[in-house]
C-alpha positions as CSV (number, residue, x, y, z in Angstrom):
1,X,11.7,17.7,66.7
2,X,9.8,15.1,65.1
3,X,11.5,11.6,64.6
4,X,10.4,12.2,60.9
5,X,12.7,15.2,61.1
6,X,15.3,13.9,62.6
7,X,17.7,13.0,59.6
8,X,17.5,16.8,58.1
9,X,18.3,17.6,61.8
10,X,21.4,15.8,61.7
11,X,22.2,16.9,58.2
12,X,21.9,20.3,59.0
13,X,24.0,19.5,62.5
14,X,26.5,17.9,60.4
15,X,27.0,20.6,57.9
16,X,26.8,23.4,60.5
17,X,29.8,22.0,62.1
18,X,31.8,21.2,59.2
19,X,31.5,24.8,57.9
20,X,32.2,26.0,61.0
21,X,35.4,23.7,61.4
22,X,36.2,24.7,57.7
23,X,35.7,28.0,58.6
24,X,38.7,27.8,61.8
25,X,41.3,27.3,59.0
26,X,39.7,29.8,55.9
27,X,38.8,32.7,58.2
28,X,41.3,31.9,61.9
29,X,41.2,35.6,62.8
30,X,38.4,36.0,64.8
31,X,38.3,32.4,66.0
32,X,42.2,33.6,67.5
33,X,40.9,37.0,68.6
34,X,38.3,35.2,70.8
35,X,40.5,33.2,73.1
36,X,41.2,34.2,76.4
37,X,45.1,35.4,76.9
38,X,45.6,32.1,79.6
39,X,45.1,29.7,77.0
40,X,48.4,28.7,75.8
41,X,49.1,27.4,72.0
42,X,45.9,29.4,70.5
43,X,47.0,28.7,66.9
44,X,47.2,24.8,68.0
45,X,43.8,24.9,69.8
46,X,42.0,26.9,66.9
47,X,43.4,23.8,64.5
48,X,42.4,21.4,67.3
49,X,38.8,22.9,67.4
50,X,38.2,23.1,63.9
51,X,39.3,19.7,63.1
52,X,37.2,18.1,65.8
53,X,34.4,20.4,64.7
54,X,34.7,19.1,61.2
55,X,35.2,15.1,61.8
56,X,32.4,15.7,64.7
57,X,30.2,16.7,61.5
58,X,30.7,14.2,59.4
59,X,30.6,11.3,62.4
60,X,26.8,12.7,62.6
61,X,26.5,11.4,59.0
62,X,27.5,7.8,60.0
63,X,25.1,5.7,61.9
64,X,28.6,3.8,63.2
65,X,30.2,7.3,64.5
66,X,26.9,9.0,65.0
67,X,26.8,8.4,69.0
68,X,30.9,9.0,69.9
69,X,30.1,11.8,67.1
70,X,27.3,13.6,69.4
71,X,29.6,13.2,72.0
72,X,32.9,14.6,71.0
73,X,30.3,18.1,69.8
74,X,29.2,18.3,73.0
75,X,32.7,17.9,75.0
76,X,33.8,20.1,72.2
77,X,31.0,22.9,73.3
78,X,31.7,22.6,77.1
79,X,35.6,23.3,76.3
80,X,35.1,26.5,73.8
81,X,32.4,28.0,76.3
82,X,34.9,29.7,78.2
83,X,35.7,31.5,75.1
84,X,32.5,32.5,74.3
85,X,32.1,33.9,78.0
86,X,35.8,36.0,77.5
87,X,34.0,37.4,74.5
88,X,30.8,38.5,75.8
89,X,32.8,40.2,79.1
90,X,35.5,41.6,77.5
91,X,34.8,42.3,74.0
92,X,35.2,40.1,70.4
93,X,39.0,42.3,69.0
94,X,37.8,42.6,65.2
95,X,34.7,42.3,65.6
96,X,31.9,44.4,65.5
97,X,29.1,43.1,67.5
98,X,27.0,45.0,70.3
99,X,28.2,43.5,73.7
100,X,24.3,42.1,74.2
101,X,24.7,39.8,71.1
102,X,27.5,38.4,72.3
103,X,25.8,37.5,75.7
104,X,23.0,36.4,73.2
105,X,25.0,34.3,71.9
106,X,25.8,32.3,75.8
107,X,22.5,30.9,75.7
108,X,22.6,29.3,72.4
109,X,25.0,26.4,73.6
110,X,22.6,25.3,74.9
111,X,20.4,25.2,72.0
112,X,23.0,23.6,70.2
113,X,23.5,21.1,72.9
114,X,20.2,20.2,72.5
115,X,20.4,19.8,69.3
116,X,23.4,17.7,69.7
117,X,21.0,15.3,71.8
118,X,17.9,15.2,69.8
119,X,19.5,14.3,66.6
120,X,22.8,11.9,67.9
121,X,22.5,10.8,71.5
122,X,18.7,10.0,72.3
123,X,17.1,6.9,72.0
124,X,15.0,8.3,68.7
125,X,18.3,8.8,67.8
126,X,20.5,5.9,68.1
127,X,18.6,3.3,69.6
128,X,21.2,0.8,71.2
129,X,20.5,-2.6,70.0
């Protein structure tokens, strides 16, 4: 990514996670489905995760939040991955999905992640002063 590109990066980042934070309180069901049976509270951890998905998107916007912003998304990424793994071994309830996309869907964290990086946390960034 381009330095040139990088404010429709974060805008994109930014609106990405806001509609998918938006979308934990519009559409819970499959976000519920997904969890593992050992998490405890899944209703409070579904608001908790769409409410830091959605102030984690608009941080992005803000130069000031921009950096804790980038950092919140990715904590936020390394606590839903387990998740994402109970889905791809044991099925998504609800949803229809072969079992390969939703291994296919594993690696992407990490594009994300990177995303994350490029467009909040490096020094093209957010240069520190």
């Amino acid at each position: 990514m381009r330095a040139s590109s990088l404010p429709y990066g974060r805008w994109l980042l930014g609106l990405f996670f806001i509609a998918a934070g938006a979308n934990h309180f519009l559409h819970p069901q499959p976000y519920l489905a997904m969890m593992p049976p050992w998490l405890p509270a899944p209703g409070a951890l579904l608001a908790i995760s769409g409410l830091a998905e959605i102030l984690g998107g608009l941080g992005v916007f803000l130069p000031a939040t921009r950096r804790l912003a980038g950092w919140g998304l990715l904590a936020l990424l390394v606590a839903v991955f387990p998740a994402n793994v109970h889905v791809a071994l044991h099925g998504w309830p609800g949803v229809d999905l072969p079992r390969w996309v939703l291994w296919a869907r594993l690696p992407f964290q990490l594009l994300f992640a990177w995303w994350i990086w490029r467009t909040c946390l490096s020094r093209r960034a957010a240069p520190r002063r």
